[in-house]
C-alpha positions, 0 to 999 in steps of 0.5 A, spaced: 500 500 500 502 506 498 504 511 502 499 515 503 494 516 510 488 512 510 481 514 511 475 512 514 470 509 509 465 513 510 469 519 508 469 516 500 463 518 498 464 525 499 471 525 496 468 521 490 463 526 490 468 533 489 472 528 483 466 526 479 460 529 481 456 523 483 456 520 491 456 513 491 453 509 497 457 506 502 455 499 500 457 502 493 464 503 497 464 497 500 463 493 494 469 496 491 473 494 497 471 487 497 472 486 489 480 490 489 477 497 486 480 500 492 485 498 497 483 499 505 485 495 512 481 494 517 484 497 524 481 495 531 473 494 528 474 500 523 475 501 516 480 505 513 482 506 505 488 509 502 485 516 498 490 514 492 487 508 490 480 511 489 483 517 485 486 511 480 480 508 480 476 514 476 482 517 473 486 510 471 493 509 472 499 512 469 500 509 463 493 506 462 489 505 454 483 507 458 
């Protein structure tokens, strides 16, 4: 995981909705956790994502045809 510090899950629909416009649902958020669209950690019954890899999921990483 990057070097990067972690956020509480229920503050990525917010980020989401400053980059795109459009606030996902935390089971949305979730679901992308659980399928590897994002990297996150579960410390002490929270769960906590890495910002860096929800940027890369909207805006694709370097070097990327899409």
């Amino acid at each position: 995981m990057a070097e990067s510090l972690m956020m509480p899950i229920a503050d990525v629909p917010e980020l989401v909705e400053q980059r795109c416009g459009w606030k996902p649902s935390l089971a949305t958020v979730r679901d992308w956790l659980d399928g590897g669209k994002i990297l996150g950690r579960k410390i002490g019954g929270r769960v906590f994502i890495d910002p860096s890899s929800v940027r890369e999921l909207f805006e694709g990483k370097e070097g990327s045809d899409q």
